[in-house]
C-alpha atoms as a printed R data frame, in Angstrom:
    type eleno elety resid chain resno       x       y       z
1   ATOM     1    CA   UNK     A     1  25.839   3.867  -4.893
2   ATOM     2    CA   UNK     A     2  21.931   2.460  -5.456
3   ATOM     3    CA   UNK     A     3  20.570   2.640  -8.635
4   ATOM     4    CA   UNK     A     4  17.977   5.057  -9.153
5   ATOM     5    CA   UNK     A     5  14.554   3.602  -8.322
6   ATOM     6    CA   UNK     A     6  11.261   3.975 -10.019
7   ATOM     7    CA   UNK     A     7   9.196   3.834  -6.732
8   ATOM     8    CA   UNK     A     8  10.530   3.413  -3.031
9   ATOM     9    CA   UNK     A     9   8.056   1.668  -0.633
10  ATOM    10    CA   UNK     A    10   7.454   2.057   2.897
11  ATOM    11    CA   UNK     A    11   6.385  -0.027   5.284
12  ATOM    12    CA   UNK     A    12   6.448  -2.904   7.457
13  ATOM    13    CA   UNK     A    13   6.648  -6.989   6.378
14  ATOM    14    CA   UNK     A    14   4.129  -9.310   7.950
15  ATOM    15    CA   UNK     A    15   3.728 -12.618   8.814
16  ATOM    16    CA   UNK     A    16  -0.348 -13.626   7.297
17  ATOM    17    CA   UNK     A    17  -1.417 -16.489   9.122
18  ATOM    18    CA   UNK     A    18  -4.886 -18.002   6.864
19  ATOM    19    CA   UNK     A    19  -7.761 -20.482   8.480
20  ATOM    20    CA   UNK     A    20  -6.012 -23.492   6.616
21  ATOM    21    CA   UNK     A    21  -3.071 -22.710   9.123
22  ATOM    22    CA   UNK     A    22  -0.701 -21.803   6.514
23  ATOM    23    CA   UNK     A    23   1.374 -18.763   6.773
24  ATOM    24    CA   UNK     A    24   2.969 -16.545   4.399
25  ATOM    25    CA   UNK     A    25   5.078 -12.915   4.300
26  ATOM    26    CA   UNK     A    26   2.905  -9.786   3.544
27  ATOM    27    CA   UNK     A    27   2.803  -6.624   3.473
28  ATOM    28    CA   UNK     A    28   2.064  -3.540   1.236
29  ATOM    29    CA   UNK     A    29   6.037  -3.442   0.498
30  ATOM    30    CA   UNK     A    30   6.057  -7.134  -0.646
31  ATOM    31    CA   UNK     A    31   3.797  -7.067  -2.706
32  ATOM    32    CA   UNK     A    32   4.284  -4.044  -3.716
33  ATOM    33    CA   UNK     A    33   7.463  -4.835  -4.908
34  ATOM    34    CA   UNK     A    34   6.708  -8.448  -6.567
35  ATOM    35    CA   UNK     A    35   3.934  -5.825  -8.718
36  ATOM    36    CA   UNK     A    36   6.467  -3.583  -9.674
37  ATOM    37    CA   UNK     A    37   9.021  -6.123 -10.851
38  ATOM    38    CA   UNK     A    38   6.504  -7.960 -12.767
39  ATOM    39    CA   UNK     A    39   5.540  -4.464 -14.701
40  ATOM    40    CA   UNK     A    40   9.497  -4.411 -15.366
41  ATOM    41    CA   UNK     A    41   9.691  -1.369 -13.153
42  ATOM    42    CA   UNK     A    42  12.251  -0.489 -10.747
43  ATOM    43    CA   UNK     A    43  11.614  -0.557  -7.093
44  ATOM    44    CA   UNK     A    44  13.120  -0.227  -4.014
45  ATOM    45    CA   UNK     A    45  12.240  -0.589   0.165
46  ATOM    46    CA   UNK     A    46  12.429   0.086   3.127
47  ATOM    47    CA   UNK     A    47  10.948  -2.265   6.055
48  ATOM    48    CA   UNK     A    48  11.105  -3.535   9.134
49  ATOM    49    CA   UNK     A    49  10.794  -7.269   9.843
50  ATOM    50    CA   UNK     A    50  11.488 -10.001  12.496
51  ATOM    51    CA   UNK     A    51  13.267 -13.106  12.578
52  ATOM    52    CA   UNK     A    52  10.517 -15.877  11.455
53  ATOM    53    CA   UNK     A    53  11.492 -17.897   8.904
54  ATOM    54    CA   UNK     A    54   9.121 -16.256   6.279
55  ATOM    55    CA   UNK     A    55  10.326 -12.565   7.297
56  ATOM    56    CA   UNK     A    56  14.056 -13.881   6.514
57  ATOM    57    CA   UNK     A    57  12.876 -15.470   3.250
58  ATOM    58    CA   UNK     A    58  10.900 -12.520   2.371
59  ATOM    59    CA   UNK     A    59  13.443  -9.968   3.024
60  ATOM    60    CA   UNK     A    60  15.740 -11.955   0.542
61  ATOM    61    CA   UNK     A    61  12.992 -11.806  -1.834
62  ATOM    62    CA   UNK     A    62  13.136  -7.849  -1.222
63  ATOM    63    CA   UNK     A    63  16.803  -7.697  -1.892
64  ATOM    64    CA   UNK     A    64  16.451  -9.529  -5.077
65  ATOM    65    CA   UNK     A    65  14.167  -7.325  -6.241
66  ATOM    66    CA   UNK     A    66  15.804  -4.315  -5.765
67  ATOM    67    CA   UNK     A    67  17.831  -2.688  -3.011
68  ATOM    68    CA   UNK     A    68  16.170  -2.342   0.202
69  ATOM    69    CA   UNK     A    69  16.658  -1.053   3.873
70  ATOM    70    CA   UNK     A    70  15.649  -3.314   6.663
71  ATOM    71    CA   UNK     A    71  15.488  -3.089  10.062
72  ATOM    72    CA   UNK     A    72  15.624  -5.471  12.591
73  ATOM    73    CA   UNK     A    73  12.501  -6.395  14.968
74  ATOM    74    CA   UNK     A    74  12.189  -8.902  17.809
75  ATOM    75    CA   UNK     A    75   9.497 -10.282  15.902
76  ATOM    76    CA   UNK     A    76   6.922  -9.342  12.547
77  ATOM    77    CA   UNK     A    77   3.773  -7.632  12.082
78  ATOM    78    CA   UNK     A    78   1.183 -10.769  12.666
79  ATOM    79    CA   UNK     A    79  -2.338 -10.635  10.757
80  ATOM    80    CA   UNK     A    80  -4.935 -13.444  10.571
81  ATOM    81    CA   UNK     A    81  -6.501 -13.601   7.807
82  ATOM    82    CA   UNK     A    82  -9.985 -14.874   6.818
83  ATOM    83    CA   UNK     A    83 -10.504 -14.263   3.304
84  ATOM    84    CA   UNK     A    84 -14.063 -15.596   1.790
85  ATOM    85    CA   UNK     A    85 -14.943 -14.716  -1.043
86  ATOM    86    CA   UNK     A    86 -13.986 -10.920  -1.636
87  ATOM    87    CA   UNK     A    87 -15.078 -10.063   2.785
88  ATOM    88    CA   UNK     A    88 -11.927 -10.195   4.658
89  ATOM    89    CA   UNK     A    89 -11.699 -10.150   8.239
90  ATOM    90    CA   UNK     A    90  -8.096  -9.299   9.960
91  ATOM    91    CA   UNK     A    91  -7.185  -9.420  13.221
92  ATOM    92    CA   UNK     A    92  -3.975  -8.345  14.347
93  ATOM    93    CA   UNK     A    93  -2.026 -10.830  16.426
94  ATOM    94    CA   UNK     A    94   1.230  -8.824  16.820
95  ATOM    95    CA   UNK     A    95   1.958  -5.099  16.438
96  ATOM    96    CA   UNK     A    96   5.566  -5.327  15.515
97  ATOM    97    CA   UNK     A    97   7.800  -2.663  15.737
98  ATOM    98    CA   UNK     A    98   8.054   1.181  14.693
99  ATOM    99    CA   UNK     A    99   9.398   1.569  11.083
100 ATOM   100    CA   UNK     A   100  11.639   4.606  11.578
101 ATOM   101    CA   UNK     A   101  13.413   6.473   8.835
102 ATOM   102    CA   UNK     A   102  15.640   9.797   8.043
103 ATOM   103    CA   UNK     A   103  15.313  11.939   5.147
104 ATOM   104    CA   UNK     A   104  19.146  11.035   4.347
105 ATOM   105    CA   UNK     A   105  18.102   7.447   4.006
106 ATOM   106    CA   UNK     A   106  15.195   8.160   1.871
107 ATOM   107    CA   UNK     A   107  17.413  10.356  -0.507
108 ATOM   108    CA   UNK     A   108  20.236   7.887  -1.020
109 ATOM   109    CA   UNK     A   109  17.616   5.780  -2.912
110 ATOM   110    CA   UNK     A   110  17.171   8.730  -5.540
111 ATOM   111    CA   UNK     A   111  13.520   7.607  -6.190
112 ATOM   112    CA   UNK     A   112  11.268   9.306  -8.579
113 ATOM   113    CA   UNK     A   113   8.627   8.466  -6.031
114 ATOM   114    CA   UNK     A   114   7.787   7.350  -2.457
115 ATOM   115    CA   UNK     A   115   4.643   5.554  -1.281
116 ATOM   116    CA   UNK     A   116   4.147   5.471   2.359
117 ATOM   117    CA   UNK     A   117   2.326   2.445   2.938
118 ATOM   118    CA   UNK     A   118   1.741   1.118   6.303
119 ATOM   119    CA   UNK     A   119  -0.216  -1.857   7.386
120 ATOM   120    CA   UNK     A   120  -0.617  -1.379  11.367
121 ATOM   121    CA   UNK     A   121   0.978   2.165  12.019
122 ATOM   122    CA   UNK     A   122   4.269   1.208  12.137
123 ATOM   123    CA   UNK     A   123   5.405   4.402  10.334
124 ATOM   124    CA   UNK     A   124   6.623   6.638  13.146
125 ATOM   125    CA   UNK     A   125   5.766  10.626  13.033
126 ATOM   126    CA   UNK     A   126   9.000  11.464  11.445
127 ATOM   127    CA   UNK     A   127   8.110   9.515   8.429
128 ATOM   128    CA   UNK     A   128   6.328  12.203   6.378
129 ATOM   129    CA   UNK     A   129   8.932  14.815   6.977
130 ATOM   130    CA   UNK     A   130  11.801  12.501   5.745
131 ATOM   131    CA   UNK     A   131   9.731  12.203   2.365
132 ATOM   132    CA   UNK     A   132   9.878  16.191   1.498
133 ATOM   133    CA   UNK     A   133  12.686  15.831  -0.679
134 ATOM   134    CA   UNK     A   134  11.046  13.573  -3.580
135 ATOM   135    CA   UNK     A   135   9.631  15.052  -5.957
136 ATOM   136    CA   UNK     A   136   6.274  12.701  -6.672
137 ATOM   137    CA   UNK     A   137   4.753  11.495  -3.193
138 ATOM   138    CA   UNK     A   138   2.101   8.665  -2.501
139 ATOM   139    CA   UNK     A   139   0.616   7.319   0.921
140 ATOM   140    CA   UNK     A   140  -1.755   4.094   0.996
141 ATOM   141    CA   UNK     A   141  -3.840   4.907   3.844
142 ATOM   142    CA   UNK     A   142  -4.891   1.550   5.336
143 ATOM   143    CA   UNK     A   143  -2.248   1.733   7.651
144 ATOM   144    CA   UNK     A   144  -3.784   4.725   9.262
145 ATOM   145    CA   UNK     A   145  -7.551   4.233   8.620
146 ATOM   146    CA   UNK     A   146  -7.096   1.146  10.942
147 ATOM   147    CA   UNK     A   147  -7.320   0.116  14.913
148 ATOM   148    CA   UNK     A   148  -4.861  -2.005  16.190
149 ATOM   149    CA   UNK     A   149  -5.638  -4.138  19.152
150 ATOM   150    CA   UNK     A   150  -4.319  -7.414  19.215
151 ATOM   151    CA   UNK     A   151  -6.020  -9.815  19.634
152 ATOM   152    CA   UNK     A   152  -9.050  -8.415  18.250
153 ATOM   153    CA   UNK     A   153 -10.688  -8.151  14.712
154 ATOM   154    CA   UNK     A   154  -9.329  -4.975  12.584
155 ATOM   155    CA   UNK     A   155 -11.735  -2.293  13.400
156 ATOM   156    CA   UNK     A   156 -11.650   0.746  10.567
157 ATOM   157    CA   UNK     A   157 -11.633   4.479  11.224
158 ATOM   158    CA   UNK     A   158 -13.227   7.373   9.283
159 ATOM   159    CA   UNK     A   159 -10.563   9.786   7.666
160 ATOM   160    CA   UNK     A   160 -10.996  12.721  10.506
161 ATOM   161    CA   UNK     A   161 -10.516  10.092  13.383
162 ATOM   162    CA   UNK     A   162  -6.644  10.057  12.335
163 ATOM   163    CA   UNK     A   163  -5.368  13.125  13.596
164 ATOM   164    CA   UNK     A   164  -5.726  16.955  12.249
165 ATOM   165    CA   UNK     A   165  -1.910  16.973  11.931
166 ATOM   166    CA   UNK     A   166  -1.604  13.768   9.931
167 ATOM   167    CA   UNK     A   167  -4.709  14.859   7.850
168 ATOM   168    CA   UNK     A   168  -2.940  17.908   7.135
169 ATOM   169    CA   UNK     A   169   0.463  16.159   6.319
170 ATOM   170    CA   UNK     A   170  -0.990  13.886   3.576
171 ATOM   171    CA   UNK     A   171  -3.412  16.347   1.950
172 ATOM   172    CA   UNK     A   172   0.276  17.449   0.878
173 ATOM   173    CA   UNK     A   173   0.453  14.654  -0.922
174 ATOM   174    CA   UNK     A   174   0.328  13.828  -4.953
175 ATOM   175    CA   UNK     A   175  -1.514  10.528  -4.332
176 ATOM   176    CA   UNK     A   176  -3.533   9.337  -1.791
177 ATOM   177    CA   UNK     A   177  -4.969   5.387  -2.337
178 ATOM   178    CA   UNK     A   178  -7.282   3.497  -0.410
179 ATOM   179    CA   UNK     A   179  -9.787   0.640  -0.692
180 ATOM   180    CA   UNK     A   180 -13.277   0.484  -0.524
181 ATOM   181    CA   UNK     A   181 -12.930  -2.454   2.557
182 ATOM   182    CA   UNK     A   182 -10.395   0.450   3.951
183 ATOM   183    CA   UNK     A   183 -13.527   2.990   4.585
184 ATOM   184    CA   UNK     A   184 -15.339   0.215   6.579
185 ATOM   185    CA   UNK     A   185 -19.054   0.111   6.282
186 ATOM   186    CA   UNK     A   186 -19.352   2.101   2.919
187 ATOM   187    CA   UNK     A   187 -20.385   0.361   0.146
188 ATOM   188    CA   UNK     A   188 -21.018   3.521  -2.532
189 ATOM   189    CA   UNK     A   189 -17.458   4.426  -3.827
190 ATOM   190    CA   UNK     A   190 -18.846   7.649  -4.883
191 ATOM   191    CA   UNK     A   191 -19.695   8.088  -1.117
192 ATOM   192    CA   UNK     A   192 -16.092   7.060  -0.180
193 ATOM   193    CA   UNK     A   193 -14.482   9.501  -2.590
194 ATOM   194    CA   UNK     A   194 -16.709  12.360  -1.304
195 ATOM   195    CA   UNK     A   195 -15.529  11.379   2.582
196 ATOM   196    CA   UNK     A   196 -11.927  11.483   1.218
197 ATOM   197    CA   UNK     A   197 -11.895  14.819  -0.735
198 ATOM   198    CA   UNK     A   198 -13.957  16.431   2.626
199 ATOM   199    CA   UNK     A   199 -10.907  15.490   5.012
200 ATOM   200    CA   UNK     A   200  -7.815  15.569   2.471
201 ATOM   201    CA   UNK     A   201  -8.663  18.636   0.345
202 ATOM   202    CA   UNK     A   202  -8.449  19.306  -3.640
203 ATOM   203    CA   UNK     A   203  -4.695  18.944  -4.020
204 ATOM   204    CA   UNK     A   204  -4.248  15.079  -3.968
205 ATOM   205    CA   UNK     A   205  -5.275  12.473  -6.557
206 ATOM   206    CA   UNK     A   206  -7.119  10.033  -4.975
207 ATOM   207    CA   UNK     A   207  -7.424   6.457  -6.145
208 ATOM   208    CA   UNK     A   208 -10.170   3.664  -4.710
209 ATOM   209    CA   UNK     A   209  -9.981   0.357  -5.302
210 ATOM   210    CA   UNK     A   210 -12.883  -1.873  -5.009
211 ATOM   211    CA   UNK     A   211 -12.329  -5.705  -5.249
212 ATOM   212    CA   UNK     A   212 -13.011  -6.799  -9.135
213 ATOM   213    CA   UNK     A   213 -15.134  -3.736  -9.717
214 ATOM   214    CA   UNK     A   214 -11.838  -2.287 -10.902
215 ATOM   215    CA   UNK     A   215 -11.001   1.615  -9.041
216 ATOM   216    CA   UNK     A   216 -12.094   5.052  -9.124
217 ATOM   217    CA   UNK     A   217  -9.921   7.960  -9.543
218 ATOM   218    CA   UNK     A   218 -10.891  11.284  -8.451
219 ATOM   219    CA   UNK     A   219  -8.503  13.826 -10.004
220 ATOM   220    CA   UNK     A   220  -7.972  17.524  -8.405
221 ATOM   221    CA   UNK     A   221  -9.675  18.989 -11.068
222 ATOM   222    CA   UNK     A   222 -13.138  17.129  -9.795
223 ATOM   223    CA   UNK     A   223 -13.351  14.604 -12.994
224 ATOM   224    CA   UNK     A   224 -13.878  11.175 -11.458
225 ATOM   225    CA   UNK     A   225 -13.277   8.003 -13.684
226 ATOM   226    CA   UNK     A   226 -13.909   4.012 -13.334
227 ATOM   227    CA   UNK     A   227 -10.869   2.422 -14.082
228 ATOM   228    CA   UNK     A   228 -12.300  -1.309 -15.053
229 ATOM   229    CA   UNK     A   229  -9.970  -4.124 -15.353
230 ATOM   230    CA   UNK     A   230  -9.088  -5.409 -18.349
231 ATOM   231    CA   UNK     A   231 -10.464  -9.280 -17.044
232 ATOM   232    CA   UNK     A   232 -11.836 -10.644 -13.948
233 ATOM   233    CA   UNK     A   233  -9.487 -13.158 -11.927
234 ATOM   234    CA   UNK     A   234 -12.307 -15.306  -9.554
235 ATOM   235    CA   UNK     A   235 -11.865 -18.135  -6.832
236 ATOM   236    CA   UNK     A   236  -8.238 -15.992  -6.107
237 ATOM   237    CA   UNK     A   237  -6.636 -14.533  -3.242
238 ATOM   238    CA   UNK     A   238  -6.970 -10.566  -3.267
239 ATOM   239    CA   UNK     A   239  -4.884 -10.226  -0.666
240 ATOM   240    CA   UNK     A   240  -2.266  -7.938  -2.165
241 ATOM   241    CA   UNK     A   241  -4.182  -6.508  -4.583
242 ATOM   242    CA   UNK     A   242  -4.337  -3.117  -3.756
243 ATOM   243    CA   UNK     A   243  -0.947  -2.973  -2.914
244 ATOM   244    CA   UNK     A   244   0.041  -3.998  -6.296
245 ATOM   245    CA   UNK     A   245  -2.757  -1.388  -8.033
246 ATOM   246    CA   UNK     A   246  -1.160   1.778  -5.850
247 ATOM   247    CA   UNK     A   247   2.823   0.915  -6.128
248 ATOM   248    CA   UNK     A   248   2.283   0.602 -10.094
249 ATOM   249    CA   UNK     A   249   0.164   3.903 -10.294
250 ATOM   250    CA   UNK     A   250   2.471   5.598  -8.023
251 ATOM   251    CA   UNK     A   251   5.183   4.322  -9.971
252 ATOM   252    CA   UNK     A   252   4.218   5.805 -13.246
253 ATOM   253    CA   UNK     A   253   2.872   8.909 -12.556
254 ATOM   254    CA   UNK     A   254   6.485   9.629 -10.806
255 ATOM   255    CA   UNK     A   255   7.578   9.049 -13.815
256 ATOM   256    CA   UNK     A   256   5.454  11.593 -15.564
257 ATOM   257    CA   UNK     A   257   2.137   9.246 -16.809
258 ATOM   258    CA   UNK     A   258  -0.808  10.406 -17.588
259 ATOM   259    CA   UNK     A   259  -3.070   9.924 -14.278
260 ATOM   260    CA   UNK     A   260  -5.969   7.764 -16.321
261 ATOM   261    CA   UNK     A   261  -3.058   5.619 -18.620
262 ATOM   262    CA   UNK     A   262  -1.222   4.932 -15.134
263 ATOM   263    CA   UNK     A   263  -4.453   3.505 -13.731
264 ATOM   264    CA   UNK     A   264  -5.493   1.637 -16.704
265 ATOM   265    CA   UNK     A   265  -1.468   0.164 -16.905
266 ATOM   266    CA   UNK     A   266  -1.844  -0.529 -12.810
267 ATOM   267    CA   UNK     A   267  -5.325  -2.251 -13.329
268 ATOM   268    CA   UNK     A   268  -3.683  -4.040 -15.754
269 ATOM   269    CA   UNK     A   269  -1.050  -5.806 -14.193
270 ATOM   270    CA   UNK     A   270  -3.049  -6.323 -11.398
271 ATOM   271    CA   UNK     A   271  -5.332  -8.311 -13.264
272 ATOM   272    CA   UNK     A   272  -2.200 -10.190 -14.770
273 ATOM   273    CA   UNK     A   273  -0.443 -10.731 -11.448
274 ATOM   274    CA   UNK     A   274  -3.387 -12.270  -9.571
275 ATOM   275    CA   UNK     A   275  -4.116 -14.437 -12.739
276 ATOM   276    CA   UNK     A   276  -0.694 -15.787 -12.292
277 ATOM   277    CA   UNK     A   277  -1.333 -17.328  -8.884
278 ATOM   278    CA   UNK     A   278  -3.589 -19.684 -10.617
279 ATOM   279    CA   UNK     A   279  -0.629 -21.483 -11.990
């Protein structure tokens, strides 16, 4: 029997290889779950991950967490990752495998919540349909707003270039998060948040991050609000970030949060987790 979670996570682990030549495990369901353990929530996953030495050390750090679901690849999700100052430039060097999942699976983790959050489209097309019975559902949507070629730098895709069906599916949603660096090329996150209530509809809440400018929340009632951090981490890895901001938000407005405290709690620990790496 798994203990009830507060949040379960979808989505594939990576293995982030950075210009110093250094490599680490990634993914929005790592870090998502380091964020939600470190905001003494409860979260749980399910992934899909290789055999490198940093997916097997990673997917122990998943199981300490929380319980999780893994499945086996021949190898990881592969990103390089050129981070300076808050640009980032990606280029996929390995696709990895399909994350596949049944709605039985998803339901034996009695989650308040689910985030969907896939990094390189690894979530198959039976994904969304195995989510229906939660009651609180959340996609991040940088896994779809994304081109994968490998080999070649991360190219990013406007909302209506994903598919009408899949458009459809997660304007079904109760949460939809993306960055601004998701929406490539836009640079006015009023913009952005226009171009994502056009394609997804009224029904979702949609949350934007934007690097240290904190995030935007556009609720379904039209009110938009600027969530600003509480303090400014600099001359820090972001990588992460996001993923930390939408597992936390998810996370408490499964569990019944007012949408602006959520984001204000999520910005929060945010803030406190990158601080940490400066230790």
């Amino acid at each position: 029997m798994i203990e009830p979670s507060d949040l379960l996570v979808l989505g594939g682990l990576t293995i982030d290889r950075f210009p110093d030549g250094s490599h680490a495990a990634g993914g929005s369901v790592l870090h998502g779950a380091r964020a939600l353990a470190a905001a003494g929530l409860h979260g749980a996953a399910i992934t899909v991950a290789g055999p490198e030495p940093e997916a097997v050390a990673a997917v122990a750090e998943l199981r300490a967490l929380g319980p999780a679901l893994v499945r086996e690849a021949p190898q990881s999700i592969r990103f390089a990752i050129d981070e300076r100052g808050y640009d980032r430039r990606l280029i996929i060097e390995g696709r990895g495998d399909r994350l596949r999942v049944t709605e039985s699976e998803i339901s034996a983790f009695e989650a308040r919540a689910v985030l969907l959050a896939p990094v390189a489209g690894e979530l198959g097309p039976g994904a969304i349909p195995a989510t229906r019975g939660v009651s609180y559902r959340a996609a991040a949507l940088q896994g779809w707003l994304r081109t994968f070629r490998v080999g070649r730098p991360v190219r990013y895709l406007s909302p209506e270039r994903i598919g009408a069906k899949l458009v459809d599916e997660l304007a079904q949603f109760d949460l939809l998060a993306a960055s601004l660096d998701d929406l490539g090329g836009m640079t006015d996150p009023g913009a952005a948040l226009d171009l994502l209530r056009s394609a997804f509809g009224r029904r979702p809440l949609l949350a934007l991050t934007d690097g240290v400018a904190g995030a935007r929340l556009d609720l379904p009632d039209g009110s938009r609000h600027h969530i600003v951090p509480p303090h400014v981490v600099i001359d820090i890895s972001m990588v992460g970030a996001g993923d930390a901001f939408a597992a936390i938000l998810a996370a408490e407005l499964g569990s019944g949060w007012d949408p602006l405290e959520a984001a204000r709690s999520a910005a929060a620990s945010t803030a406190s987790l990158l601080a940490s790496r400066q230790i």
